[in-house]
C-alpha positions as CSV (number, residue, x, y, z in Angstrom):
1,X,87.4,76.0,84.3
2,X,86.5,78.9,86.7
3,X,86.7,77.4,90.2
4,X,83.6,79.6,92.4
5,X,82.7,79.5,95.9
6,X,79.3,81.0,96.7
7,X,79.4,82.6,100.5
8,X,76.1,83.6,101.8
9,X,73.9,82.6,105.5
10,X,70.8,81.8,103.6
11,X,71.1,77.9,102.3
12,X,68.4,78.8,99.8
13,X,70.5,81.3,98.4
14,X,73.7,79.3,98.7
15,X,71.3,76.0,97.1
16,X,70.1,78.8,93.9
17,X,73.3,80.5,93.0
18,X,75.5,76.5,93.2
19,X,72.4,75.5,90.6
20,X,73.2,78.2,88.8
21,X,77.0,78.7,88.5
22,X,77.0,74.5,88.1
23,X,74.9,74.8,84.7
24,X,77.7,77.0,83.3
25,X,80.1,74.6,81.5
26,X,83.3,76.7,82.5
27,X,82.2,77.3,86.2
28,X,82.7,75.1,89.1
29,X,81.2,75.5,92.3
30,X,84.2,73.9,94.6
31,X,83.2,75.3,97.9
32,X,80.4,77.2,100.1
33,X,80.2,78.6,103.1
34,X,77.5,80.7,105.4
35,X,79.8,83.5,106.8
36,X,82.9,85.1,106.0
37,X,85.0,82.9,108.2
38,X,84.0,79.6,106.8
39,X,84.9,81.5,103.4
40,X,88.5,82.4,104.1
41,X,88.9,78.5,105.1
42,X,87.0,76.9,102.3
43,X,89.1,79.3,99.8
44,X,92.8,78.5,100.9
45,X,91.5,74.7,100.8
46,X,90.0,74.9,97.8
47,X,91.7,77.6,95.6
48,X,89.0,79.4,94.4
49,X,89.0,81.9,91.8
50,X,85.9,83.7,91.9
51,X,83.8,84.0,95.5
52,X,80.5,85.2,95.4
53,X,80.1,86.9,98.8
54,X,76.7,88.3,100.6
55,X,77.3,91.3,102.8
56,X,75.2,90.9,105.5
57,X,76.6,87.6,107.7
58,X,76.8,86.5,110.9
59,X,80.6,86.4,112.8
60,X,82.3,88.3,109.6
61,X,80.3,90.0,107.2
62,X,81.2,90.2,104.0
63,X,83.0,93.2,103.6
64,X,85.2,92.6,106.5
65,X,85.8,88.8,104.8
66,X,86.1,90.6,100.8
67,X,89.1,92.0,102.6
68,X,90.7,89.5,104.3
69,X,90.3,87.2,101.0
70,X,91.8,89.7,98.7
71,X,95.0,89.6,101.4
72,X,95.5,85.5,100.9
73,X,98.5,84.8,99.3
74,X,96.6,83.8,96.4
75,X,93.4,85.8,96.4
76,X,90.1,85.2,94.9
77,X,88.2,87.5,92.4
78,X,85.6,88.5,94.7
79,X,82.2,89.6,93.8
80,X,79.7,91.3,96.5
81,X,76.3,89.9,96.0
82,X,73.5,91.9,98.0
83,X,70.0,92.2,98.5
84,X,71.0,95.5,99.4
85,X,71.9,98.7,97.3
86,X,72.9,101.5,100.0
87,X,75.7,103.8,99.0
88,X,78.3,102.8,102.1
89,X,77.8,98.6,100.6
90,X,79.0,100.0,97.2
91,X,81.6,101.8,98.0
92,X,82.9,99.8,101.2
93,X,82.8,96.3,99.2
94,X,85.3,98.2,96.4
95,X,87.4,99.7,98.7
96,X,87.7,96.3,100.6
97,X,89.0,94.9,97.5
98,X,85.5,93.3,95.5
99,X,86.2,93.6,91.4
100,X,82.2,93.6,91.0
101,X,78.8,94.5,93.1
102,X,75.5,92.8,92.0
103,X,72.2,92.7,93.7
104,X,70.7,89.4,94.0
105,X,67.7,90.6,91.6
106,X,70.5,90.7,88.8
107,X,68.9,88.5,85.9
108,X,70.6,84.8,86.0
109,X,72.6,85.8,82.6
110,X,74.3,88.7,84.2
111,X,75.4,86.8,87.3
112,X,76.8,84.0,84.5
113,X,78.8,86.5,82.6
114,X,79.9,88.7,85.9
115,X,82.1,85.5,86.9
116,X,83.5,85.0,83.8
117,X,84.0,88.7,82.9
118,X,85.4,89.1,86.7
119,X,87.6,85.9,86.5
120,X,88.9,87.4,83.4
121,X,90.4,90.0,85.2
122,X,87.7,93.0,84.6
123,X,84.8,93.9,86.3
124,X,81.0,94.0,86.7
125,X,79.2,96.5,88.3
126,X,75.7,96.6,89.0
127,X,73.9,99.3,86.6
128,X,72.6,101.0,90.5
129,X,76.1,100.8,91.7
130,X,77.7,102.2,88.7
131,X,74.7,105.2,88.9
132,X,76.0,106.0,92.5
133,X,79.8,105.9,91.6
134,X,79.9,108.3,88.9
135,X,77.1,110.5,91.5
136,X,79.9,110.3,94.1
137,X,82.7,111.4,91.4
138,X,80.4,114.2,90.4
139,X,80.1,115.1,94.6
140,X,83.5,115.1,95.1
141,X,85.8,116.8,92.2
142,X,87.9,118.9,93.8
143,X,90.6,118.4,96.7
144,X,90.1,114.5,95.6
145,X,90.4,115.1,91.9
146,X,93.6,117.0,92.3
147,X,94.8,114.2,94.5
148,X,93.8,111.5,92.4
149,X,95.2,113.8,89.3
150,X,98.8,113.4,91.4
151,X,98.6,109.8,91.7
152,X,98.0,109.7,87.6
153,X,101.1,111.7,86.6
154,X,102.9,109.1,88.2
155,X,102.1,107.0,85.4
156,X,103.8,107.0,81.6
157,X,101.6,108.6,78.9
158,X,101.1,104.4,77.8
159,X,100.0,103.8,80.9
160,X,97.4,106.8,81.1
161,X,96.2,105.6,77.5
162,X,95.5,102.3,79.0
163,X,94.1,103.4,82.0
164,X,91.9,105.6,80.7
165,X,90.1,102.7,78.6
166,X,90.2,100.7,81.7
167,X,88.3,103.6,83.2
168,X,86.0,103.0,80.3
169,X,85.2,99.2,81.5
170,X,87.5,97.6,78.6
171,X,88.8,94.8,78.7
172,X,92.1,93.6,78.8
173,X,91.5,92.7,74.7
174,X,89.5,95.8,73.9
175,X,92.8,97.5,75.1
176,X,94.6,95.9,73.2
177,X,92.9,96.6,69.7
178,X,92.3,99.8,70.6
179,X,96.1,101.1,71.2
180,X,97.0,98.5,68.6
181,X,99.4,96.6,71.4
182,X,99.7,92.5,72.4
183,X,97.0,91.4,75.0
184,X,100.1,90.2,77.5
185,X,101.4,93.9,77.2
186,X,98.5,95.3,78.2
187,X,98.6,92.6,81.1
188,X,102.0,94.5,82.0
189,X,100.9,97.4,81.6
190,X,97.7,97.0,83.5
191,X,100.3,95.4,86.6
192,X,102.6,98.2,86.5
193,X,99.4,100.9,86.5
194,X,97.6,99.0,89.7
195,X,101.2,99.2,91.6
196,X,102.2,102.5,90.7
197,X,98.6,104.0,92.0
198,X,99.1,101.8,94.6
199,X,95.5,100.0,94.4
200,X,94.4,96.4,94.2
201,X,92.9,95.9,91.5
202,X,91.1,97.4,88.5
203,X,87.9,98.7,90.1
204,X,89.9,100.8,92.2
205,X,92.0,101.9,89.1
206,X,88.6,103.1,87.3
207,X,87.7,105.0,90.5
208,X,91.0,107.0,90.7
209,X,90.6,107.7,87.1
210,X,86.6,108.9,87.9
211,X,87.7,111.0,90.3
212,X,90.6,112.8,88.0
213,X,88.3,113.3,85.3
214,X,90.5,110.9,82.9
215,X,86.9,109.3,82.4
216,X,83.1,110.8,82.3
């Protein structure tokens, strides 16, 4: 069971997305709050696994509290949820630590699977956000590609193979099939990758890997 907590000012929202996630037989709503300092509360009390987290809220936003719930000492998959699309969300809800972006016009379906596919340890990006991403990498090869190229080396030619499907948006069992290895040693693998590149989490990973040109 996939323990949620659904973090947003509006309790309309809040009241939509709890209907929502509750109808899913392997998803619990276990906590909400309205800002991003209730959240970091509600999910050390509650050990949440997923958060759902609008940006825009009053005393922390949800950038700022994507952050500071990635740091707890056993941190949440978080998943920005926005009305909005503009580039600097995108990019500063990854950076922050978010393994997915959706706008809140994402069909119901999507929203459903995005936890599960997020909880799962991949992640879910919003077709729009995804667009932008690979514009950016596009905008930026160069001085950042031969940086992010330096980071890469650091890796075994395993690791590169596995990266470079988890550039791809494969999952932890897609990886596996695909390079003919067990699912927990792609886990390992996938552990020893985010460490060595020194990023959180597999988002970040992909992003590193855009911006070599491992993926296109």
């Amino acid at each position: 069971m996939i323990r949620a907590m659904i973090v947003d000012d509006d309790a309309l929202v809040r009241l939509g997305l709890a209907d929502l996630l509750d109808g899913d037989d392997g998803i619990e709503v276990v906590a909400q709050a309205a800002d991003g300092l209730q959240a970091i509360e509600r999910a050390i009390a509650h050990r949440v696994d997923v958060a759902l987290v609008d940006v825009r809220m009053p005393r922390m936003d949800g950038i700022a509290a994507t952050a500071r719930l990635r740091a707890l000492p056993h941190p949440p998959k978080v998943i920005t949820l926005t009305t909005f699309d503009l580039d600097a969300y995108v990019y500063d809800a990854l950076a922050a630590g978010a393994d997915g972006f959706l706008l809140k016009d994402t069909d119901p379906a999507d929203i459903l699977r995005a936890v599960h596919v997020v909880a799962a340890g991949s992640a879910m990006l919003h077709p729009t956000a995804a667009r932008r991403l690979i514009d950016r990498y596009h905008r930026t090869a160069g001085p950042q590609a031969t940086a992010a190229r330096a980071r890469i080396d650091r890796l075994t030619p395993r690791e590169r193979d596995v990266l470079a499907l988890l550039a791809e948006g494969a999952t932890n069992a897609d990886i596996a099939e695909g390079l003919g290895m067990r699912e927990s040693t792609v886990k390992a693998h996938v552990s020893r990758i985010l460490t060595t590149l020194e990023v959180t989490n597999r988002v970040q990973a992909a992003l590193l890997a855009r911006d070599a040109g491992q993926q296109g």
